[in-house]
DOMARNU-258689 format. One line per 10 residues: their letters; for each residue x, y, z of C-alpha. Coordinates in pm, 1 decimal. Last residue first. Layout:
REM residues N
a	X:Y:Z  ...
***
This chain:
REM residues 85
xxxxxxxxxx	6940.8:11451.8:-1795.8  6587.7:11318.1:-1964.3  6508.4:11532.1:-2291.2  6170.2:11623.5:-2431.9  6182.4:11710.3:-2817.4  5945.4:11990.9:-2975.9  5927.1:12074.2:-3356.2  5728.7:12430.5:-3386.2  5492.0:12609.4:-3648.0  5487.2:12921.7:-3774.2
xxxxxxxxxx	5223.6:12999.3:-4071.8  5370.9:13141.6:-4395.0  5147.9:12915.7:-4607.5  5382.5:12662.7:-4683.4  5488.0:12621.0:-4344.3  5715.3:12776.3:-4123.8  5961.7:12691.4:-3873.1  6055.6:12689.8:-3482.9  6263.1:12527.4:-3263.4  6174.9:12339.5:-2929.3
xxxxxxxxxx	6384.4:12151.0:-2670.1  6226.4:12083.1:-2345.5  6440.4:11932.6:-2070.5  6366.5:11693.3:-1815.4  6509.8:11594.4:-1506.1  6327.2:11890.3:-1283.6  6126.2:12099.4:-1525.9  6376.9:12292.6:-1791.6  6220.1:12510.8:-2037.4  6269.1:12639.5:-2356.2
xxxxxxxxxx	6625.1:12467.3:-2436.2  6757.5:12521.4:-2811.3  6672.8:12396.0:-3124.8  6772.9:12654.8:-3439.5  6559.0:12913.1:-3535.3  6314.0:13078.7:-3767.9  6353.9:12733.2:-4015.7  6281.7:12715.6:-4376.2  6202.6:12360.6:-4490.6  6449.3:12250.4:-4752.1
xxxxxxxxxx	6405.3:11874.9:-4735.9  6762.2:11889.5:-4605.1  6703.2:12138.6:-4300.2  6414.7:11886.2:-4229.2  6662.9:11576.3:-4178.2  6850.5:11839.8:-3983.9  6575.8:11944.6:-3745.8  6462.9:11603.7:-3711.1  6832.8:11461.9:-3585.7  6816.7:11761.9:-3330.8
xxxxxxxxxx	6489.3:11710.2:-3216.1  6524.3:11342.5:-3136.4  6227.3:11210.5:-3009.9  5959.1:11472.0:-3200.5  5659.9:11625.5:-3083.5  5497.5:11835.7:-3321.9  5356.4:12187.3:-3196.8  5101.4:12360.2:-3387.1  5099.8:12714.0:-3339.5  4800.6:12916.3:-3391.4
xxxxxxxxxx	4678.4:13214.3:-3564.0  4570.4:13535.4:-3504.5  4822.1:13748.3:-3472.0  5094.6:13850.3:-3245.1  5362.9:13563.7:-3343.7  5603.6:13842.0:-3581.9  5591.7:14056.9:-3219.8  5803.2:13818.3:-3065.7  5784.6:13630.7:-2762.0  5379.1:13609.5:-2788.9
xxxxxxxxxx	5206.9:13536.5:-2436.3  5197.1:13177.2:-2328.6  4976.3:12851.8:-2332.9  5110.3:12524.6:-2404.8  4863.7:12233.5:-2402.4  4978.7:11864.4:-2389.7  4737.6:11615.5:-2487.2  4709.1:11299.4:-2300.9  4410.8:11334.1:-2161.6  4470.9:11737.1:-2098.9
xxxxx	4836.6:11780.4:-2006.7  4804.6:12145.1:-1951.9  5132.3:12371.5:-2013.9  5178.6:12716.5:-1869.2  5439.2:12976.6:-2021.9
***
């Protein structure tokens, strides 16, 4: 996992965890402040989630959250929260 911060865009790059992402398509990532609170609200709207938020990476004070869902279409997309401890 490698992440660019390209003029104030963040880019993620990483190999496929699961064999369900190993096509071609992409990921869009929306950032959220509270990825918990999100994920519920969302839960309620009926959107179908792949997982629940949990800890992807940890760089010094900061934590990233992410958890994964899909759209309309099938396509997987992610929420993603960064936490200061």
């Amino acid at each position: 996992m490698a992440f660019f911060e390209c003029n104030g865009l963040r880019l993620l790059l990483s190999l496929p965890e699961k064999e369900e992402y190993a096509h071609s398509s992409s990921v869009i990532y929306f950032q959220v402040e509270n990825i918990k609170e999100t994920y519920e609200n969302l839960i309620g709207k009926e959107v179908t989630f792949i997982d629940e938020p949990h800890i992807v990476a940890k760089m010094g004070e900061t934590e990233t959250w992410m958890t994964f869902f899909k759209d309309t279409e099938g396509n997987t997309h992610a929420l993603m929260s960064e936490v200061q401890v």
